[in-house]
KEKOLMI-381840 format. One record per atom (N, C-alpha, C): residue number from 1; residue in one letter; x, y, z. Coordinates in pm, whole numbers, padded with zeros to 5 digits. Atoms other than C-alpha are relative to their C-alpha. Layout:
BEGIN
 resi resn     px     py     pz
  NUM    A      X      Y      Z
...
end
This chain:
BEGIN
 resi resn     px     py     pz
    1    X -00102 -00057  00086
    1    X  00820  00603  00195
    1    X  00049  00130  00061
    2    X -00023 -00112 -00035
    2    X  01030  00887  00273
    2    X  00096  00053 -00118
    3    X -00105 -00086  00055
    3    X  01217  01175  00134
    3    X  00064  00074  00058
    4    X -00084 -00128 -00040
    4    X  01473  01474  00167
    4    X -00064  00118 -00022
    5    X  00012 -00070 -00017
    5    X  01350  01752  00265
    5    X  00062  00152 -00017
    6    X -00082 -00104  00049
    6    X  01570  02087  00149
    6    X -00062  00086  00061
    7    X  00015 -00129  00013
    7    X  01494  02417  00302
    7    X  00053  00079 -00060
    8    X -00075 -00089  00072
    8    X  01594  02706  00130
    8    X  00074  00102  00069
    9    X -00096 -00037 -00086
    9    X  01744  02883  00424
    9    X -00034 -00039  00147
   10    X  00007  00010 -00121
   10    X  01806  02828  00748
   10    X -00128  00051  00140
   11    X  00088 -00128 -00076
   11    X  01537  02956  01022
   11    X  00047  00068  00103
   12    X -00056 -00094 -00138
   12    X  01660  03222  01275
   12    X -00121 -00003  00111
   13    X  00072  00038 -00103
   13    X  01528  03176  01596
   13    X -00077  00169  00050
   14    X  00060 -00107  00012
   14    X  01282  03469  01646
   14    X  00019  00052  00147
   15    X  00038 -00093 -00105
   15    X  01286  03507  02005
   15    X -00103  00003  00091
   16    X  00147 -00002 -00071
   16    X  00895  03505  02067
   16    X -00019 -00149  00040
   17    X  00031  00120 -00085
   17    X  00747  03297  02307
   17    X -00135 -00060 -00083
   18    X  00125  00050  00062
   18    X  00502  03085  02094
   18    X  00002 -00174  00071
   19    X  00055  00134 -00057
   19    X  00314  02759  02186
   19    X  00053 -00074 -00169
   20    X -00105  00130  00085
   20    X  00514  02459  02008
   20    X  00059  00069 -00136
   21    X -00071 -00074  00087
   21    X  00711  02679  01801
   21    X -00062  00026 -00196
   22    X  00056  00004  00091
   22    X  00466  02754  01580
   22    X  00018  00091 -00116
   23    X -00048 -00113  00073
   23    X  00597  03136  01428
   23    X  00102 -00107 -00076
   24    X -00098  00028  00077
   24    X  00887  02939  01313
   24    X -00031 -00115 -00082
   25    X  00032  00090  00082
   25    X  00736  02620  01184
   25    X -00104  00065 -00140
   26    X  00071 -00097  00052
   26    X  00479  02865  00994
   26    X  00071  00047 -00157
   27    X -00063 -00037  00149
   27    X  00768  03032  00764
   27    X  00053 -00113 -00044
   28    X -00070  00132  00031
   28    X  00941  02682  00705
   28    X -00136 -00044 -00118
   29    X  00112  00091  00028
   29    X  00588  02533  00556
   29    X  00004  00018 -00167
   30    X -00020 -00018  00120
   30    X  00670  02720  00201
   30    X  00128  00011 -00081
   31    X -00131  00010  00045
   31    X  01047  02737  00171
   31    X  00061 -00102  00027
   32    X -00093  00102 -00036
   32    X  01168  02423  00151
   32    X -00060 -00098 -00210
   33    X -00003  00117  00084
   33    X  01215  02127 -00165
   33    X  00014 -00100 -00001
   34    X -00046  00130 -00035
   34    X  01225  01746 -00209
   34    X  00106 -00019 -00108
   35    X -00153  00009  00088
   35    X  01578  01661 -00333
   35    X -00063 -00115 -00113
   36    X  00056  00045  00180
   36    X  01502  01569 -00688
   36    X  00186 -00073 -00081
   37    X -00105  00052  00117
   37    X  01734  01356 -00984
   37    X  00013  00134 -00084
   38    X -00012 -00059  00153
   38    X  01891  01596 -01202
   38    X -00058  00022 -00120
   39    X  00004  00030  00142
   39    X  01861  01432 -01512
   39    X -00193  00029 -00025
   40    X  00179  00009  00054
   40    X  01462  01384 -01492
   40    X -00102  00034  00099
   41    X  00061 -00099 -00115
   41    X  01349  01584 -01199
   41    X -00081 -00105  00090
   42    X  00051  00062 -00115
   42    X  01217  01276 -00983
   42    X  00083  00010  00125
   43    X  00006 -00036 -00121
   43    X  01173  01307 -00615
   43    X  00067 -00142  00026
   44    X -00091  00151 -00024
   44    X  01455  01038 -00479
   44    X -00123 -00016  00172
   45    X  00056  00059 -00103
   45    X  01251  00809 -00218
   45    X  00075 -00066  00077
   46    X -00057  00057 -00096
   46    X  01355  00594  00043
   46    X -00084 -00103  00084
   47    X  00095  00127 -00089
   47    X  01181  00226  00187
   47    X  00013  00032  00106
   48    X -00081 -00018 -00154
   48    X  01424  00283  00486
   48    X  00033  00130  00082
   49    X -00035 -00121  00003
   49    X  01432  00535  00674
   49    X  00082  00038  00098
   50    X -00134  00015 -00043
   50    X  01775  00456  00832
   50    X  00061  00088 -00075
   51    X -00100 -00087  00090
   51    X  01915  00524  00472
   51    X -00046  00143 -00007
   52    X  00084 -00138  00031
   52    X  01660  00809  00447
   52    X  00098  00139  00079
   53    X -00059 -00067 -00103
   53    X  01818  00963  00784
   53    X  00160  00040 -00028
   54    X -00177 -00048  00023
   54    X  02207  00898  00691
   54    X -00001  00086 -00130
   55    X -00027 -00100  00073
   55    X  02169  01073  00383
   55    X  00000  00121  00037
   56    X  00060 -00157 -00025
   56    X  02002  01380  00557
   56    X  00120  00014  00075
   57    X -00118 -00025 -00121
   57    X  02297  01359  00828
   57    X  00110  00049 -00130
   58    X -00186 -00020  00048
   58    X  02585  01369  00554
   58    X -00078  00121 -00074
   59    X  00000 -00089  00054
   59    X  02397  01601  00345
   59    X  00010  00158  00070
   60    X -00023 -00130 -00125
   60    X  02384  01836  00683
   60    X  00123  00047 -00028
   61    X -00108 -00053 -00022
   61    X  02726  01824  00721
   61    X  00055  00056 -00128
   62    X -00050 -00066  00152
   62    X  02806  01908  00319
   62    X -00077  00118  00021
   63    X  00046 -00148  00036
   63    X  02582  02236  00391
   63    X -00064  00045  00068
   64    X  00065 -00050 -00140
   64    X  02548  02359  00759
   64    X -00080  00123 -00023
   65    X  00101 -00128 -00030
   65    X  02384  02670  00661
   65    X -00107 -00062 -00033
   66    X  00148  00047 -00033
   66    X  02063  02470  00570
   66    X -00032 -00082  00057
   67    X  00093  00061 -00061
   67    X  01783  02324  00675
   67    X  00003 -00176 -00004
   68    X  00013  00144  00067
   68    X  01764  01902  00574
   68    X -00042 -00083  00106
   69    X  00110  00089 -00141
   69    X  01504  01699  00740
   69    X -00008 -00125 -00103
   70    X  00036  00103  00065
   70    X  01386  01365  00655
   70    X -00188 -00010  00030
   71    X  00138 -00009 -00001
   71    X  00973  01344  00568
   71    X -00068 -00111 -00069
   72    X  00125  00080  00056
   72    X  00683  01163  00482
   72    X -00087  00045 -00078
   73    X  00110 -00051  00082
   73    X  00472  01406  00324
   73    X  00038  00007 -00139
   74    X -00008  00050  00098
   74    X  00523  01326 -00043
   74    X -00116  00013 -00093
   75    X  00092 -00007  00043
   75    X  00330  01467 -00257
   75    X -00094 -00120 -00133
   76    X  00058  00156  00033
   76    X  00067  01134 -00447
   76    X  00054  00003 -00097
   77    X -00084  00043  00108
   77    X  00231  01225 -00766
   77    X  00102  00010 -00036
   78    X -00157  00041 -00049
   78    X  00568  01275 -00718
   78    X  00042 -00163  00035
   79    X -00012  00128 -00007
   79    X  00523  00956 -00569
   79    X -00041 -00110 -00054
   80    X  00023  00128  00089
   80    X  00413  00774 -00806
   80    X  00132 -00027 -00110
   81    X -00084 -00037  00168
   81    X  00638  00917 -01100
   81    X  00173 -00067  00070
   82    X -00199  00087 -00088
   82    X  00962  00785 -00813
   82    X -00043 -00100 -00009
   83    X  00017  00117 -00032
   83    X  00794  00482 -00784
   83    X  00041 -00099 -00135
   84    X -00002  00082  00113
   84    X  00751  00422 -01141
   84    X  00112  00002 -00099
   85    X -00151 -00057  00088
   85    X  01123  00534 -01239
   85    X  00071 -00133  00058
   86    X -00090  00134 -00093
   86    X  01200  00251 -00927
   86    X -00004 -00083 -00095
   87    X  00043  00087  00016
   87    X  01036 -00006 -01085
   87    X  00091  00008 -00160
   88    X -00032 -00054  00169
   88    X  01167  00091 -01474
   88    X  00146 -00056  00016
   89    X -00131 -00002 -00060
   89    X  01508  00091 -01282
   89    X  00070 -00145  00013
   90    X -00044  00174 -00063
   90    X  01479 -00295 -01163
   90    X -00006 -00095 -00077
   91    X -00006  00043  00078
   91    X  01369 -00375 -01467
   91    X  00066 -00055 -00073
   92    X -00184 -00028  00055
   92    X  01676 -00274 -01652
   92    X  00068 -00073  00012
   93    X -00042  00066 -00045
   93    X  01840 -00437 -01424
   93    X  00044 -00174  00023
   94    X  00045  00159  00012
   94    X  01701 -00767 -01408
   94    X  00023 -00041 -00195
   95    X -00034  00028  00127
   95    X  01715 -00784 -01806
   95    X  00173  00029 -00040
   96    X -00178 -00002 -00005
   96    X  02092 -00699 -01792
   96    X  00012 -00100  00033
   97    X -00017  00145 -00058
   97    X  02141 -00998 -01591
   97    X -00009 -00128 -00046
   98    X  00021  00102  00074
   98    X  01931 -01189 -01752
   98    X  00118 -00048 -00149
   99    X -00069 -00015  00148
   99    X  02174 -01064 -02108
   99    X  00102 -00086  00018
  100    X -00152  00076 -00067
  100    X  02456 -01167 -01882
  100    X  00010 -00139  00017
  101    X  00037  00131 -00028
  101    X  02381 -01480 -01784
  101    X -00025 -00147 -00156
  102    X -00051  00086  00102
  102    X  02352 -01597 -02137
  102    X  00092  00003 -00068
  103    X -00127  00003  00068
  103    X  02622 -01470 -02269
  103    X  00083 -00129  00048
  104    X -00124  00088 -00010
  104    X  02814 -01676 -02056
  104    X -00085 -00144 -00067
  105    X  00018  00139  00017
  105    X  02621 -01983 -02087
  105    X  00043 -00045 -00168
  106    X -00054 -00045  00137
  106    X  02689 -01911 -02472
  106    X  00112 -00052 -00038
  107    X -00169 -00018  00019
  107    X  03048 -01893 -02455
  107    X  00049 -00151  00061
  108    X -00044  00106 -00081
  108    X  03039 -02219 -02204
  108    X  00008 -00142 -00147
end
């Protein structure tokens, strides 16, 4: 599973010579969010992480001053509470269908 990653600002490049850019990965590790729903504050997931990636790309370009990565680290209950909004979601879904489906036969 993946998510969106949000920093909260950009990182400026410090300058110092560190082994695998560790000063700068360092301040990153606490300023950042996983792009959340509005309405009910779940963490949006992603099976694919094609779509995972094009979102992070367009959301770049809607807001070059930050950060937007695509990740794996997900915290276990976050990911459950997305999982179990998915599933709630397909539900819905599938019982709509199902509503649909007799209507017509109904009407036939």
């Amino acid at each position: 599973m993946y998510a969106i990653k949000i920093y909260l600002s950009r990182p400026k490049k410090s300058g110092l010579a560190t082994k695998d850019a560790y000063f700068m990965e360092s301040l990153l590790w606490k300023n950042y969010y996983l792009m959340r729903d509005l309405e009910d504050n779940v963490v949006h997931v992603y099976t694919r992480k094609e779509k995972a990636e094009s979102m992070a790309d367009h959301l770049q370009e809607l807001n070059p001053k930050m950060l937007i990565q695509v990740t794996e680290d997900i915290p276990p209950v976050a990911l459950a509470r997305a999982l179990k909004k998915k599933s709630e979601n397909e539900k819905e879904i599938a019982s709509k269908e199902s509503n649909s489906q007799t209507v017509k036969t109904d009407q036939a």
